[in-house]
MIFILUM-230305 format. One record per residue (C-alpha): residue in three letters; y, z, x. Coordinates in steps of 0.2 Angstrom, whole numbers, plus 2048, in hexadecimal, padded with zeros to 3 digits. Layout:
REM residues N
ALAYZX/...
***
This chain:
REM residues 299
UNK5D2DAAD80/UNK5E3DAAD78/UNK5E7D9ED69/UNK5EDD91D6D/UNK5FFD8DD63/UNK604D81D56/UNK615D75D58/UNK622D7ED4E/UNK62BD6FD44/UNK63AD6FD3A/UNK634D62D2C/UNK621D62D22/UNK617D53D29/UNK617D46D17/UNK606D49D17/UNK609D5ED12/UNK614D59D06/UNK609D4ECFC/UNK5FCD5DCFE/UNK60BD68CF7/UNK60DD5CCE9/UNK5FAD59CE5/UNK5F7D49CDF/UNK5E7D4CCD7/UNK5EFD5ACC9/UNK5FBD4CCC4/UNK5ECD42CB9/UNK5EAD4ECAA/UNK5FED4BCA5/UNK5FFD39CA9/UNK5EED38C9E/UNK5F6D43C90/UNK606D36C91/UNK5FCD26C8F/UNK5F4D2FC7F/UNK606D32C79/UNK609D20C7A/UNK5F9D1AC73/UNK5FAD28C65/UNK60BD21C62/UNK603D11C5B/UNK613D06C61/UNK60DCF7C6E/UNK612CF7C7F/UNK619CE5C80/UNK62CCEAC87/UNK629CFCC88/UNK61FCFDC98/UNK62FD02CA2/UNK62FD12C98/UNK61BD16C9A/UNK61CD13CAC/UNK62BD1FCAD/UNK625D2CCA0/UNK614D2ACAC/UNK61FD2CCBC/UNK626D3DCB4/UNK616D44CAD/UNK60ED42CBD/UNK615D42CCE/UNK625D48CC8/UNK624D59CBC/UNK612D5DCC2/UNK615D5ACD2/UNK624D66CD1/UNK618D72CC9/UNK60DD73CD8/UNK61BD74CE4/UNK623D83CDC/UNK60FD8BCD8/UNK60CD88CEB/UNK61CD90CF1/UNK61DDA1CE6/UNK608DA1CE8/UNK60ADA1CFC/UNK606DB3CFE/UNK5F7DB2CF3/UNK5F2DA1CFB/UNK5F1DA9D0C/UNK5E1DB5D03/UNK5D8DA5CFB/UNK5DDD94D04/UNK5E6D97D12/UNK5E4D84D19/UNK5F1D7ED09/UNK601D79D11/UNK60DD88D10/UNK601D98D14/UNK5FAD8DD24/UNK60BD87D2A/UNK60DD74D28/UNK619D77D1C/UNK625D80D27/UNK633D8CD21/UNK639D8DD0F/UNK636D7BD10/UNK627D7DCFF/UNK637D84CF6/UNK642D76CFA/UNK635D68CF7/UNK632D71CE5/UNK647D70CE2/UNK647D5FCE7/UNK63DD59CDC/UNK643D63CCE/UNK651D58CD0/UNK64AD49CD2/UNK63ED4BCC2/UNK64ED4FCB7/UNK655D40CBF/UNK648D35CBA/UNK647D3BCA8/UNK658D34CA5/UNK64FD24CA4/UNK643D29C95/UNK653D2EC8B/UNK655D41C81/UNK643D43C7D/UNK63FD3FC8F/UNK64AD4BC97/UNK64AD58C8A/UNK638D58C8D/UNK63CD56CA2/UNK645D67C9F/UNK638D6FC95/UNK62BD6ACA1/UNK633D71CB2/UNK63BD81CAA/UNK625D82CA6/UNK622D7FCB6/UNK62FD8CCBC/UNK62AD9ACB2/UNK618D99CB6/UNK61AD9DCC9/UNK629DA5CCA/UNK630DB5CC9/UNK638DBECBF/UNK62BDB6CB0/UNK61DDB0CBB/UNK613DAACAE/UNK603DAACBA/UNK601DBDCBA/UNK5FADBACAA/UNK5ECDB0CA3/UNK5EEDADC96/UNK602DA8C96/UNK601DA0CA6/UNK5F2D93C9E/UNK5FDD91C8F/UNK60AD8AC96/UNK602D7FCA2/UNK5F8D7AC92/UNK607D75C89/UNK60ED6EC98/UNK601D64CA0/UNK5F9D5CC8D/UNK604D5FC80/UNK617D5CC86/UNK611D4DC8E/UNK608D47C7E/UNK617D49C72/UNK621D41C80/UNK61AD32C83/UNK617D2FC6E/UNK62BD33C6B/UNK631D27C7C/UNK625D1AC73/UNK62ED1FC60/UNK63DD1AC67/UNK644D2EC6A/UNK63AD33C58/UNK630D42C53/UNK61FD3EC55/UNK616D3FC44/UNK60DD4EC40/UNK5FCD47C44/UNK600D44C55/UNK60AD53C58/UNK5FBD5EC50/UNK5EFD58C5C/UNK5FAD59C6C/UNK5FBD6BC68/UNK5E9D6CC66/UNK5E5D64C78/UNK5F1D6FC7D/UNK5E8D7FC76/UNK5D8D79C7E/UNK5DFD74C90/UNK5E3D87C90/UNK5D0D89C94/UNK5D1D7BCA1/UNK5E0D85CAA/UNK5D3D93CAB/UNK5C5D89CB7/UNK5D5D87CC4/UNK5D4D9ACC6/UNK5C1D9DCCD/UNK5C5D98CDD/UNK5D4DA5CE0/UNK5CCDB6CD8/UNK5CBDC3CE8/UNK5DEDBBCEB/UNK5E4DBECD8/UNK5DCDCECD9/UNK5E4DD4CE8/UNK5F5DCECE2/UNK5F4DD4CD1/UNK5F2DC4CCA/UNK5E9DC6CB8/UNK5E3DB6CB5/UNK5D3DB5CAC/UNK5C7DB7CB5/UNK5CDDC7CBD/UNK5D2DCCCAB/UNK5C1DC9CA4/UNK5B4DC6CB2/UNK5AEDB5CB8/UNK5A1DB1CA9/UNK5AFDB7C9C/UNK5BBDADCA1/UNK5B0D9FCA3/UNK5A8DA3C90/UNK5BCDA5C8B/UNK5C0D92C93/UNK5B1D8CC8B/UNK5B6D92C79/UNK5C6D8CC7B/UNK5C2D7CC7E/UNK5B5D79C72/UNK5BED7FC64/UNK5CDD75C65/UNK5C3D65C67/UNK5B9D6BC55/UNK5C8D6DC4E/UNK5CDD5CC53/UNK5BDD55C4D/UNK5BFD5BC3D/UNK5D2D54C3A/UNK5CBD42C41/UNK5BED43C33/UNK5CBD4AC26/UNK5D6D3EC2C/UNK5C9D2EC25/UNK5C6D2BC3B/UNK5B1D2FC39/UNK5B0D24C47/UNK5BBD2CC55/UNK5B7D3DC4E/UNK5A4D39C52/UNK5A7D33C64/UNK5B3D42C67/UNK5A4D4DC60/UNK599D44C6C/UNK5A4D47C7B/UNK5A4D59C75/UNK590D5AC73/UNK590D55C87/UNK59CD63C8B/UNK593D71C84/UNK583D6CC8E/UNK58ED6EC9F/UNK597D7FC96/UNK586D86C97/UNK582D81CA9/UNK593D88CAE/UNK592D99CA3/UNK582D9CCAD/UNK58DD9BCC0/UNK59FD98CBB/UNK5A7D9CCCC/UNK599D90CD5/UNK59CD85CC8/UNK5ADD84CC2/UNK5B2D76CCB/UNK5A4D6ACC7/UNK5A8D71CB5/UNK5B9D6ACB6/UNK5B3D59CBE/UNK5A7D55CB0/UNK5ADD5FCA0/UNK5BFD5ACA4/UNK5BCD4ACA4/UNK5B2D4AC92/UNK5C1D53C8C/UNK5CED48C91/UNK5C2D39C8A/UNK5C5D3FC79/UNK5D5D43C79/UNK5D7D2FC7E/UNK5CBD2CC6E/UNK5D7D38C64/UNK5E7D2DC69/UNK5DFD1EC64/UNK5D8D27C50/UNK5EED29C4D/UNK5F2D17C52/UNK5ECD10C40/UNK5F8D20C39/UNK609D1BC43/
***
């Protein structure tokens, strides 16, 4: 029996663009933004314009660029691991997954004008990021450990400092809070690593070193692990250095429940890896909140 064909259309349905633009990635940024703003220790009251743009930005805007443009130079290997995502199983039709990711490119630098220099200085950062990652000629993505860096600083720390110098009126953020948005930002390199269990025989193929090609499933999931847990002692011990023993204590605590899911998902990381990034992210995430709130007494 032949197969029976699909209607050819000129346009993506809305609902394969939002697929493209994945809705569910776009938390971790907004999250890291708010801690930015709490971090910043300024209130809210005739600023909420700003957080609601800078939120706007972080989220559906530049990540949502980010997977645009991922989905669009990762179609070929997309085809291997998932072919039912929007552009390897035709419902995003043409070159039209490149021209959602230019559009909106523009309109996130569009919006960015509203935060001021910080915000669109950050905007540009943020895309060229997002650019480089999945793109050739740099295509950050074909390696590991480059490729997590930068969606690391991208994703937790740029959107950190962001939302603390939109509240600081266009300032610096003070060291404290600029020291540990690079350390969220150096952990989130092992979260980056979870996202690549489920695409291994595809990476392989298409010569696509992410970690757990480079170093084997339990490696990479031991290199993630590591990662994480040691920038969150280091945090704990500037929170305690820093006179915060309360904060550094829950931090610790949220810590002390991640290690026990580390060592259920060491044992089966690529059965495990998302439930690992279901539960462990959201302990992480949890104490960089706690974190934001230790710098408000330091603003």
């Amino acid at each position: 029996m032949a197969p029976v064909a699909l209607p050819v259309t000129a346009y993506p349905q809305p609902s394969a663009v939002a697929e493209l633009l994945k809705p569910i990635t776009w938390f971790p940024p907004m999250w890291a933004f708010g801690c930015g703003v709490v971090a910043s220790g300024r209130p809210l009251e005739g600023h909420w314009g700003l957080v609601l743009a800078g939120i706007l930005l972080a989220g559906p805007f530049v990540c949502a660029t980010s997977q645009a443009v991922n989905d669009w130079f990762d179609r070929h290997v997309d085809a291997i691991n998932e072919p039912q995502r929007p552009i390897p199983s035709g419902r995003m039709p043409g070159r039209w997954g490149l021209y959602v990711a230019l559009i909106w490119t523009g309109l996130s630098l569009l919006l960015s004008l509203a935060l001021g220099p910080w915000g669109f200085g950050a905007a540009v950062v943020g895309l060229v990021l997002a650019w480089a990652y999945s793109a050739p000629p740099l295509r950050l993505k074909r390696n590991g450990w480059w490729g997590n860096l930068a969606c690391g600083i991208c994703y937790e720390g740029l959107a950190w400092v962001t939302g603390a110098a939109v509240m600081a009126g266009g300032g610096m953020p003070p060291g404290p809070s600029l020291l540990l948005a690079g350390l969220y930002s150096l952990g989130a390199h092992g979260i980056m690593t979870l996202n690549d269990f489920k695409s291994i025989e595809g990476d392989r193929r298409m010569g696509i070193a992410s970690l757990p090609v480079q170093l084997g499933p339990r490696g990479a999931a031991m290199s993630a692990c590591v990662t994480m847990a040691l920038s969150q002692a280091v945090v704990i011990a500037l929170l305690a250095h820093w006179d915060r023993p309360l904060h550094a204590l829950a931090v610790a605590a949220l810590l002390a429940a991640q290690l026990v899911l580390m060592r259920r998902f060491v044992a089966a990381p690529v059965a495990r890896a998302v439930w690992f990034s279901g539960l462990g992210v959201m302990l992480y995430v949890a104490g960089m909140l706690v974190s934001a709130f230790a710098l408000r007494g330091q603003a």
